[in-house]
Every structure is written in structure tokens, then in C-alpha cells.
C-alpha positions as CSV (number, residue, x, y, z in Angstrom):
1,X,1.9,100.4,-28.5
2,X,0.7,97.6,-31.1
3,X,-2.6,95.2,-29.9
4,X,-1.1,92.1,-29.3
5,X,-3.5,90.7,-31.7
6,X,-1.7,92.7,-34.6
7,X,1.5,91.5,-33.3
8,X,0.5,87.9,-33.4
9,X,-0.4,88.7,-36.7
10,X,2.4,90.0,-38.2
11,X,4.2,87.1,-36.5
12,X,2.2,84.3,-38.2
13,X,2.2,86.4,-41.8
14,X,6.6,86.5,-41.5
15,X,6.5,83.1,-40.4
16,X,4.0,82.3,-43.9
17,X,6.3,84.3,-45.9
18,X,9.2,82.9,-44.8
19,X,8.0,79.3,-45.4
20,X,6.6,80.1,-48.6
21,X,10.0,82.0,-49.4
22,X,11.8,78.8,-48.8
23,X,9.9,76.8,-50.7
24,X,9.9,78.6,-53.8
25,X,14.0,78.7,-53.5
26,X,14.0,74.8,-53.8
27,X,11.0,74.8,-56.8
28,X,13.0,77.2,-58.7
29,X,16.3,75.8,-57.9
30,X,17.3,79.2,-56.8
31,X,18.8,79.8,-53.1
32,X,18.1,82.8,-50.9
33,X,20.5,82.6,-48.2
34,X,19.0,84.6,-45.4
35,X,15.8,82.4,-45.8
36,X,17.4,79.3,-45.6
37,X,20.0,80.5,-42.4
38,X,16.4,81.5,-40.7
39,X,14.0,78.7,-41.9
40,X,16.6,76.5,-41.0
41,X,17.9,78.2,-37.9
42,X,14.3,78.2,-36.7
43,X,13.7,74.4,-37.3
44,X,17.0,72.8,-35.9
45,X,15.7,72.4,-32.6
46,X,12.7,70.2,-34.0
47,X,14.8,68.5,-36.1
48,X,17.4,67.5,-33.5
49,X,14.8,66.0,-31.5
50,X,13.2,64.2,-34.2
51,X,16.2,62.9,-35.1
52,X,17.1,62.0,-31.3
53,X,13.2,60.6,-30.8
54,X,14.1,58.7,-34.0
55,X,16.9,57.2,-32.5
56,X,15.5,56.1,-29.2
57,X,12.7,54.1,-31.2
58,X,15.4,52.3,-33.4
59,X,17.2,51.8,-30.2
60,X,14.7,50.8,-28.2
61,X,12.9,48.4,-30.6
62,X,16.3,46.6,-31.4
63,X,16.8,46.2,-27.4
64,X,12.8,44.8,-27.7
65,X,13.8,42.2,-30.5
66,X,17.1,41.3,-28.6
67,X,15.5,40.8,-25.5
68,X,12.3,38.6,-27.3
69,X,14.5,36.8,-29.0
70,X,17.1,36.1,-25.6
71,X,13.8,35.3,-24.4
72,X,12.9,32.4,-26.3
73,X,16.5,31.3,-26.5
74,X,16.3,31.0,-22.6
75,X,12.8,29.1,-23.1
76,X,14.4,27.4,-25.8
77,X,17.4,26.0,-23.3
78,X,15.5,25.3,-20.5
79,X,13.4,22.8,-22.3
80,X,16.8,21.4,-23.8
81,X,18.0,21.1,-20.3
82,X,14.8,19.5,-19.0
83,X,14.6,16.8,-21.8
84,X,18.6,15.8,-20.9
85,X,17.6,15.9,-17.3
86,X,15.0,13.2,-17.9
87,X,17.0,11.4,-20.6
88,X,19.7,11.1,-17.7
89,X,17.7,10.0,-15.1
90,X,16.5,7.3,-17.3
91,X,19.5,6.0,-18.1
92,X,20.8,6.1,-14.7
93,X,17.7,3.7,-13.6
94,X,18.4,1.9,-16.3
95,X,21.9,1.4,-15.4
96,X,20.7,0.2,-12.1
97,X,18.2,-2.3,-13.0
98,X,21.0,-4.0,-15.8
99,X,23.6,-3.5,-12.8
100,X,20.8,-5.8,-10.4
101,X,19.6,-8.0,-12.9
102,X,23.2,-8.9,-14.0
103,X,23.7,-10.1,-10.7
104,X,20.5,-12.1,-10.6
105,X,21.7,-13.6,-13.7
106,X,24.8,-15.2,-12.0
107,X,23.0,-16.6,-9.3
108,X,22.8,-20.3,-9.6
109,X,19.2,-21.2,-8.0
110,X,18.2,-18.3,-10.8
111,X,19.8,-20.1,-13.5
112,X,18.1,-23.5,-13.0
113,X,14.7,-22.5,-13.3
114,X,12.9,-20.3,-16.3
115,X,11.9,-17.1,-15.2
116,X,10.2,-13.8,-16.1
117,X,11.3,-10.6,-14.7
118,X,8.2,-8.5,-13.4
119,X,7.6,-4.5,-12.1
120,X,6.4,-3.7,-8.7
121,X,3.4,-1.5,-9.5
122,X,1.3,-1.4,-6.3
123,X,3.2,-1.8,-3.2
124,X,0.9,-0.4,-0.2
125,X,2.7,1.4,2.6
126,X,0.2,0.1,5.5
127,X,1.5,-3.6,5.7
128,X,-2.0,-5.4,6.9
129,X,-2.7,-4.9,3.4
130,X,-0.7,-7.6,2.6
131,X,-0.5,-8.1,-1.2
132,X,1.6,-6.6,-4.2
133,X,1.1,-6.3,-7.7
134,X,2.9,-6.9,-10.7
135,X,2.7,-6.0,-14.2
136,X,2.8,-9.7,-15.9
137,X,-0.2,-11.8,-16.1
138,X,-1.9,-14.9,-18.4
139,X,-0.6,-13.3,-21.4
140,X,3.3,-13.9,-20.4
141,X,2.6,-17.4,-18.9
142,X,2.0,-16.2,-15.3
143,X,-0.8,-18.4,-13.1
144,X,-1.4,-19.0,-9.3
145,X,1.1,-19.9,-6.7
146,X,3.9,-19.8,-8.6
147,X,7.3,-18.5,-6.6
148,X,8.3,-14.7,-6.1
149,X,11.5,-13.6,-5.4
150,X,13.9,-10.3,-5.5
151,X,14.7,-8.7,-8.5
152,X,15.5,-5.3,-7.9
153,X,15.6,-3.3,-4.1
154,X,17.2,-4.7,-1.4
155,X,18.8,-8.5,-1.5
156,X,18.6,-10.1,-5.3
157,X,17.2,-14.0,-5.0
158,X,15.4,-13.9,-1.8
159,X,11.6,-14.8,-1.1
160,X,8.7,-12.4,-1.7
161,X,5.9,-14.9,-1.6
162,X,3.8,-16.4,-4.6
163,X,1.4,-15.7,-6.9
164,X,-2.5,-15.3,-5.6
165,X,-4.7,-14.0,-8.2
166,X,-3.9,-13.7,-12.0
167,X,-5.6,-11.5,-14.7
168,X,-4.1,-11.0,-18.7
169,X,-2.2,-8.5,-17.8
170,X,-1.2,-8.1,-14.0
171,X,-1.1,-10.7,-10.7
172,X,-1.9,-10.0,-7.2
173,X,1.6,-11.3,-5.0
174,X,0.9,-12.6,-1.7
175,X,4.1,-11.8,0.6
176,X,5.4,-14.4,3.2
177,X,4.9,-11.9,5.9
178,X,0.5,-12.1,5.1
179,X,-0.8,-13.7,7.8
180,X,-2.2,-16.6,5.8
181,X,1.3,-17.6,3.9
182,X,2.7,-20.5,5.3
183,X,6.5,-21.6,3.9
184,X,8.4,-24.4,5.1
185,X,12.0,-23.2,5.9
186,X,14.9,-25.2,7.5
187,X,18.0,-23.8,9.3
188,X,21.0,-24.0,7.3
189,X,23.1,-25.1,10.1
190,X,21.0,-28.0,11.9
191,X,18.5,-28.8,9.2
192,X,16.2,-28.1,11.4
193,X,12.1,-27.9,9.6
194,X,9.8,-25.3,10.6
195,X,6.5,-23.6,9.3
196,X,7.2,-19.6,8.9
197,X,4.2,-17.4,8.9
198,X,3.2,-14.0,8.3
199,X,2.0,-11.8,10.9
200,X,0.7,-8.8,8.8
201,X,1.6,-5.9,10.8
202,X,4.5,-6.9,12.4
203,X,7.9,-7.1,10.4
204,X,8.6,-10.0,12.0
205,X,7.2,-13.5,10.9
206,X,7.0,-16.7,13.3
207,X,8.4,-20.0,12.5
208,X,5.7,-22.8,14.0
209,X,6.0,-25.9,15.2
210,X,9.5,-26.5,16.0
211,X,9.4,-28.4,19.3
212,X,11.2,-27.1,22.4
213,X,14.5,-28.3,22.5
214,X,15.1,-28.4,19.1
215,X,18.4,-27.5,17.7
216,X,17.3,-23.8,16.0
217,X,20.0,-20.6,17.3
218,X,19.3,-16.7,17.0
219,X,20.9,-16.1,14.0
220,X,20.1,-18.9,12.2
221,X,19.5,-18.7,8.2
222,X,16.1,-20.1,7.2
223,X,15.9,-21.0,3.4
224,X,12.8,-22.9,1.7
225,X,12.9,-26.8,2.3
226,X,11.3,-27.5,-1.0
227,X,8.9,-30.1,1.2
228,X,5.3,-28.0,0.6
229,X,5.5,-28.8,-3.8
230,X,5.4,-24.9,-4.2
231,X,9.1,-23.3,-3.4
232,X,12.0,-24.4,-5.2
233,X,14.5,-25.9,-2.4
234,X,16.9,-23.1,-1.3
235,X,15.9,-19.7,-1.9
236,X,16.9,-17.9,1.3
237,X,14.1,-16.6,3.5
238,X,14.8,-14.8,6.4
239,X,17.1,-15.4,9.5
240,X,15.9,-16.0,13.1
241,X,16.4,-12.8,15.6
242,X,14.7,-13.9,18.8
243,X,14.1,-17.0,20.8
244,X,11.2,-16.2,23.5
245,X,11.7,-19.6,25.8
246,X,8.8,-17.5,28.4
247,X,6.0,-17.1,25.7
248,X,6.2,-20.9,24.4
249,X,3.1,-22.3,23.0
250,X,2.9,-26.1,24.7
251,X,5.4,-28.1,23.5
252,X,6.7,-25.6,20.9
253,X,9.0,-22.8,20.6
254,X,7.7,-18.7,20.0
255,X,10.9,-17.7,17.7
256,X,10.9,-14.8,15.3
257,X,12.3,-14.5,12.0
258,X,12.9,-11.7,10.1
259,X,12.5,-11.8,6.6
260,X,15.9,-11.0,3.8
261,X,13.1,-9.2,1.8
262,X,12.9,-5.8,1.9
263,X,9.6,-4.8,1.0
264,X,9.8,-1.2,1.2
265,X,12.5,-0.9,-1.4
266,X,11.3,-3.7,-3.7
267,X,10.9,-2.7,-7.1
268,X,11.3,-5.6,-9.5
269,X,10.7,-9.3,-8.4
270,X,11.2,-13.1,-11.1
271,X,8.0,-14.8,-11.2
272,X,9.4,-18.6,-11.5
273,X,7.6,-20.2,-13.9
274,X,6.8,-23.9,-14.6
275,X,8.7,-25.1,-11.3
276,X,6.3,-28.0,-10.5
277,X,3.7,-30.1,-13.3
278,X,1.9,-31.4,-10.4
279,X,-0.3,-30.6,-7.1
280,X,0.0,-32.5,-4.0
């Protein structure tokens, strides 16, 4: 028997020859069939899977591009979405707030005196906080203890309180339910006068100094007097919801009002300017 050296040998020189053999066919432009049926024979296999490996890759790098590129289109739509979410929402609030301030428009105690419509910016959940503050100041012709009443968020053209503190740009609002505001209210039915006053926690305000006996009901509707030279005569305040006859102070009543404002919803508020020329 051969060494299997000599036979790896004469393997390798056939394989040479025949390579070489093949190659001198397509320099001289002459075929030699049995070369070409073995040379080629011998090399389909490797060419079929180049060509199949060649194949995959195209393949696979178009599915790469299609999904990069489905990628970015997704990114692309999201953002689109996004941006007409917010454009939407916008407009919806500001459909609201032209919806609200339409109706404060057709009010009449609105109408009779200039105004300037204002944004709730600080608005402290704890209530013994007791102020709110607005986004108009000097600049815009806002100064002290001017009126405040409902824009936006809960009932338009009710009382909020009146202006404390003024800087150029903002103003500190002190609410009818601090304990130091003092308005003087009369029922709508008997005309009777009273003094309501904040009671900082409690949601409820008093109304002082209404003598026992006098002609004030549960239910009543409390509106400014215009008597204290700082609120317009009118604007409605609160109504009473409890008479306590058993916790009177001397000669006068313990009744409880609760205000028409809303605090927790308020958003906007009118500043009304100019209302008096004078101090008392």
C-alpha cells in the first residue's frame, strides 16, 4: 500500500494540475471539456453557498434598512402625535376659558366697571394660608384693595376678596374666607346688614353683628352692600347655611355662611380696577 503522505500528494499535485489546466483553457481561449466538467463539478458546492450566503446578506441588510427606517418613521409619528396631543389640549382650554369669559362678559355688574382679567398662579391647598396670587401687577394698573371676583372655575362674578400686596408684575389676593377680611353683605330678601368674616380653616365664614331677632333665614343670599368704599354694591357672596340660636355671642346671632367661591377650582379671577377715587 501507498504512505498516505504520497497519496496526499498526488491528491494536491491533480488538484494543481487541474486548476492550472483550467486556467490555461480560458487564457488561450481554448476549452478542455473534462477539465471544466471536474473543476466545475468540484466547486459547485462552494459556489452554491456563496451564492446562498450572498443572498442572506442582501436579504438581511435590506430587512436592517427596512426595519431602521420603520424605525424612525414610528419615532417620527409619535412625536407628530405628541405635538397634536398638546396642540389639542390647548385649544380645548382655550375653548373653555373663551366659553367662561363670554359669560362674564354678559354679566351686567361686569359690564359697568373696567376690568382686567388675571391667572391664578399660586393657589395653596392648606387653607390657613390664606392668600392667592395673580399674574398682573403695577405694570397693568393693579394696586391694593382693589375687588376680586370669578373669572374662570366654579361660579363666574362672585367674590374672591381684594388685592393685599402689589409688585410690577404679580399681587398677593387676600380671600374673604382669611380671618382678617371683613365684607359687609346684606340678605337679598330682608336687606338685612351684616359683617362676614373669614375663619381660615374652616370653609365656612361668619356673618357678625347681626342682632338676635333680626330678620336673616338659612338660605339667605348675601351680596356686598357697597357701604365699606371698597366692593362695588352687588357682587354675590355667599349664602347663609346655619343659624346656631345656642352658641349666640350676647346680643348677636352665630350664623354661618358659606361662600359662592370655589377656591379649589379657581383659575382665573377680574381684578376691578378704578372702582372708587377716594378713601374713607
Amino acid at each position: 500500500m501507498l504512505p498516505s503522505g504520497f497519496k496526499s500528494l498526488c491528491f494536491y499535485l491533480f488538484l494543481v494540475l487541474l486548476v492550472g489546466l483550467f486556467f490555461v483553457s480560458i487564457i488561450f481561449n481554448f476549452r478542455i471539456p473534462f477539465v471544466s466538467k471536474i473543476f466545475l463539478g468540484a466547486l459547485s458546492p462552494v459556489i452554491k453557498a456563496s451564492s446562498g450566503l450572498g443572498e442572506g446578506l442582501r436579504r438581511g441588510f435590506e430587512k436592517y434598512v427596512y426595519l431602521v427606517k420603520l424605525k424612525e418613521e414610528n419615532q417620527r409619528l409619535k412625536l407628530e402625535n405628541e405635538a397634536l396631543r398638546t396642540r389639542l389640549t390647548r385649544l380645548e382650554e382655550t375653548l373653555f376659558l373663551c366659553k367662561a369669559l363670554d359669560k362674564g362678559d354678559k354679566s351686567p355688574l361686569l359690564k359697568t366697571y373696567p376690568k382686567i382679567l388675571a391667572k391664578v398662579i399660586y393657589k395653596p391647598f392648606e387653607p390657613f394660608e390664606n392668600y392667592l396670587i395673580i399674574d398682573k401687577g403695577k405694570d397693568v394698573g393693579v394696586s391694593p384693595e382693589m375687588p376680586v371676583v370669578s373669572a374662570v372655575g366654579g361660579e363666574i362674578g362672585v367674590l374672591v376678596g381684594q388685592v393685599a400686596e402689589v409688585s410690577s408684575k404679580y399681587a398677593k389676593i387676600l380671600p374673604i374666607t382669611a380671618p382678617v377680611s371683613a365684607v359687609d353683605v346684606l340678605s337679598v330678601r330682608s336687606r338685612e346688614r351684616g359683617l362676614l368674616r373669614g375663619r381660615g380653616k374652616e370653609e365656612t365664614c361668619l356673618l357678625d353683628y347681626v342682632p338676635y331677632g333680626m330678620d336673616i333665614r338659612e338660605g339667605d343670599i348675601l351680596v356686598t352692600s357697597g357701604m365699606d368704599a371698597l366692593y362695588p354694591k352687588g357682587i354675590r357672596v355667599g349664602q347663609v347655611v346655619r343659624i346656631s340660636p345656642e352658641k349666640r355671642q350676647g346680643f348677636f346671632e352665630t350664623i354661618e355662611v358659606e361662600p359662592f367661591c370655589d377656591f379649589r377650582r379657581l383659575e382665573y379671577v377680574y381684578v376691578i380696577l378704578t372702582y372708587r377715587d377716594f378713601k374713607p
